[in-house]
C-alpha positions in Angstrom: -4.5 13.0 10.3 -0.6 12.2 9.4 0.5 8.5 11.0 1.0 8.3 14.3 3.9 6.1 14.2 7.7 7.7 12.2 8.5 5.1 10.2 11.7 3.0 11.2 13.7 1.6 8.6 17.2 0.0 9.6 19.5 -2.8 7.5 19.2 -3.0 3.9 15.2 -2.1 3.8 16.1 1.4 5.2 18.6 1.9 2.7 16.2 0.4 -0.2 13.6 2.7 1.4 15.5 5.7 0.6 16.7 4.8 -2.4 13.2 4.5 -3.9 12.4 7.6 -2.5 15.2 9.5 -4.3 14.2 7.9 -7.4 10.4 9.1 -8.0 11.6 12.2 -6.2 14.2 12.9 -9.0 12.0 11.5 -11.5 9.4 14.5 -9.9 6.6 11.7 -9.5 4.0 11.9 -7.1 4.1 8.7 -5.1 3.3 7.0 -2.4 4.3 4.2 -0.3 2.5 0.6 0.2 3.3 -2.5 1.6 5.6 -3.2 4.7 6.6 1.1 5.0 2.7 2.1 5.5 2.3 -0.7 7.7 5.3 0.3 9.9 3.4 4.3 9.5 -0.1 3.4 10.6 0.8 0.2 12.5 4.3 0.4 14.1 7.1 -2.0 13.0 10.1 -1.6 11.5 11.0 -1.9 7.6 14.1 -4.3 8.1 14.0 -5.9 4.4 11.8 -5.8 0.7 9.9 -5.5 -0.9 9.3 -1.8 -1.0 6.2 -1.1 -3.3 5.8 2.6 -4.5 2.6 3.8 -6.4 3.3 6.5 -8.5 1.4 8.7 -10.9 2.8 8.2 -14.1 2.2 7.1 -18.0 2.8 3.7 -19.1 5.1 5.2 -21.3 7.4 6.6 -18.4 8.4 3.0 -17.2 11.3 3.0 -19.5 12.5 6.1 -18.2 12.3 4.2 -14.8 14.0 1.8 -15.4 16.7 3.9 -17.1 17.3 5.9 -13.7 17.1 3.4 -11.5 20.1 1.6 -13.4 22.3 4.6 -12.9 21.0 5.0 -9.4 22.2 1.9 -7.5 19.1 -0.8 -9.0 19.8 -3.7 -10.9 17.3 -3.6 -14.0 16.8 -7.0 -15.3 15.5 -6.6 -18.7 14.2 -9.9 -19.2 11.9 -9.2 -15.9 11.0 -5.5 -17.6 10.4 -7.4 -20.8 8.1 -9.8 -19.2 5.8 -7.1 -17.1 5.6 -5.3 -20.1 1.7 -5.4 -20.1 1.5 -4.9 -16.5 1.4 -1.8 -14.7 4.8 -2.2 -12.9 8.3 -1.5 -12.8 10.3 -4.7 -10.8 13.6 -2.9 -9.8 16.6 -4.9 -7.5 18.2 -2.5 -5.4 21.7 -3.9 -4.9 22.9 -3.8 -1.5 25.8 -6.0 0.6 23.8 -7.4 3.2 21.9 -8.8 -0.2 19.5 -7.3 -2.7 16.2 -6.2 -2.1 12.7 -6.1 -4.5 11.3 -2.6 -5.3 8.1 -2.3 -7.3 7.5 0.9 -9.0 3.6 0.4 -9.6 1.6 2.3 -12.0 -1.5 4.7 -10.5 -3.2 3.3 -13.9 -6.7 3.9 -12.9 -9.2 6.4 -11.2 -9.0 5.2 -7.6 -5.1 4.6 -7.1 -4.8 8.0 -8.5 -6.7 9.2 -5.9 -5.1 6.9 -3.4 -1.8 8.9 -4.2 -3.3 12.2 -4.5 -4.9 11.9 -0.9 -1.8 10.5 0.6 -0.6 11.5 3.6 3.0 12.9 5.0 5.5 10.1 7.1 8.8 10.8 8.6 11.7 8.2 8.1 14.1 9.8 10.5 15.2 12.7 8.1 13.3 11.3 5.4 9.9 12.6 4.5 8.0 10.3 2.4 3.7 9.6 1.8 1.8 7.1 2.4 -1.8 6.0 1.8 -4.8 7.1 4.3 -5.7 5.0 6.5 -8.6 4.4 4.8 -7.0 3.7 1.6 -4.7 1.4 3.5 -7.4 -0.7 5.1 -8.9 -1.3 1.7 -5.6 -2.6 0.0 -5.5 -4.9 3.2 -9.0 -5.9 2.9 -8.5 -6.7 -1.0 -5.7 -8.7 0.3 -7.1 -10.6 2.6 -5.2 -9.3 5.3 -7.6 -9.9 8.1 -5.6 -9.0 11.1 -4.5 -5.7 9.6 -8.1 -4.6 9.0 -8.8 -5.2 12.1 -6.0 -3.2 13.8 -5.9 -0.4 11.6 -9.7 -0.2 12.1 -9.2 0.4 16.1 -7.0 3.2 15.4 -7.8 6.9 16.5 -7.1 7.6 13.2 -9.4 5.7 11.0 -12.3 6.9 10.1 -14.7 4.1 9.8 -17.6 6.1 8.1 -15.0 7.4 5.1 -14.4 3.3 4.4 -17.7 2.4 4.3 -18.4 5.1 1.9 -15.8 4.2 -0.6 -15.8 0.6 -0.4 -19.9 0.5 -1.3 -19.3 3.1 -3.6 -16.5 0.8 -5.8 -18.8 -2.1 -5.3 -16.6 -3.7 -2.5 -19.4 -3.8 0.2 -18.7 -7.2 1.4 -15.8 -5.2 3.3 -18.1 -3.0 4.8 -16.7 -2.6 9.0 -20.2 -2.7 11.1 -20.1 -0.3 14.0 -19.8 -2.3 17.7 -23.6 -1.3 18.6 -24.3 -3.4 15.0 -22.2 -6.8 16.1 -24.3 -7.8 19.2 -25.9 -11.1 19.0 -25.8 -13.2 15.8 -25.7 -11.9 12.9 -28.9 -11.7 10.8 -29.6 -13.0 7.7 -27.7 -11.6 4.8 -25.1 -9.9 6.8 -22.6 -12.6 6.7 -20.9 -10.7 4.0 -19.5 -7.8 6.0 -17.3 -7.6 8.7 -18.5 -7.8 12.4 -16.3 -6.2 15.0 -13.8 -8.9 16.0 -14.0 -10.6 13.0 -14.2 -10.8 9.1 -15.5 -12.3 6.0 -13.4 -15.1 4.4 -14.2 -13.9 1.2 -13.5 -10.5 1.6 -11.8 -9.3 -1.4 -12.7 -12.0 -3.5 -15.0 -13.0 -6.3 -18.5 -14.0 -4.5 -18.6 -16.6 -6.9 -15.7 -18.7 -5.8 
């Protein structure tokens, strides 16, 4: 199911937002969009500043070529900053604008489950703009890695998430602890051993982080 909300960019976000988007689009890479744009698909909002994150299905050996574009596409490349994430699986781009400049992140699909993250994304409209963004699914789990209680919460009361699907794949990437119990399972205290999931209304502390902490 596509978002249910167009996404609504104004201001020097918008223009960021579209900028990005002719970039991996010119550099023909499949992308899609994370951060405050798939909130403002699957949650409402508007995208009125940065950063814009984009994940993009690429080799490590394409950043360069990134970073080459961008510079002639209205980005400030700061190659000290491309020097430094040169072992990480990111491009940090400025997009120069008047109202002031704003962050972009090119990020990397480096492993098996952002590359399916991108390869099961899902179509959003920016007025004339089509871009994709994650499932909702896919969303909720970057939120729950995150932290981002709130978010999981909401997205998880949305017609389109499927709460089933996210169970699956967070057990089956060893993330269980951000398992969503169904409302029938969340009456009454919770019994032992099931502190470590997320009860309807509320959510683990440590959800997302190293159970030894």
């Amino acid at each position: 199911m596509a978002p249910v909300h167009p996404v609504r960019a104004h201001g020097r976000g918008g223009r960021a937002l579209r900028a990005a988007a002719d970039l991996v689009t010119r550099l023909r890479l499949e992308s899609i969009f994370l951060g405050n744009v798939a909130r403002a698909a699957w949650l409402g909002g508007e995208v009125v500043d940065g950063p814009i994150d984009v994940l993009a299905l690429m080799q490590p050996q394409q950043k360069n070529q990134v970073a080459m574009m961008a510079s002639n596409r209205g980005f400030r490349v700061e190659r000290d900053e491309i020097e430094a994430t040169e072992e990480l699986d990111l491009v940090p781009l400025n997009f120069v604008d008047a109202e002031g400049d704003v962050r972009v992140h090119v990020l990397i699909a480096s492993n098996a489950l952002y590359g399916r993250m991108v390869a099961a994304g899902v179509d959003a409209h920016c007025d004339e703009l089509s871009i994709r963004v994650p499932t909702a699914e896919d969303y909720a789990l970057l939120l729950g890695i995150a932290g981002d209680v709130a978010g999981v919460r909401e997205l998880g009361e949305t017609e389109a998430f499927n709460r089933m699907a996210f169970n699956e794949k967070v057990i089956s990437i060893g993330l269980g602890q951000l398992v969503i119990l169904s409302s029938e399972h969340c009456e009454g205290p919770p019994e032992k051993g099931t502190d470590a999931f997320m009860r309807r209304g509320s959510f683990p502390v440590s959800a997302g982080q190293d159970d030894n902490e």
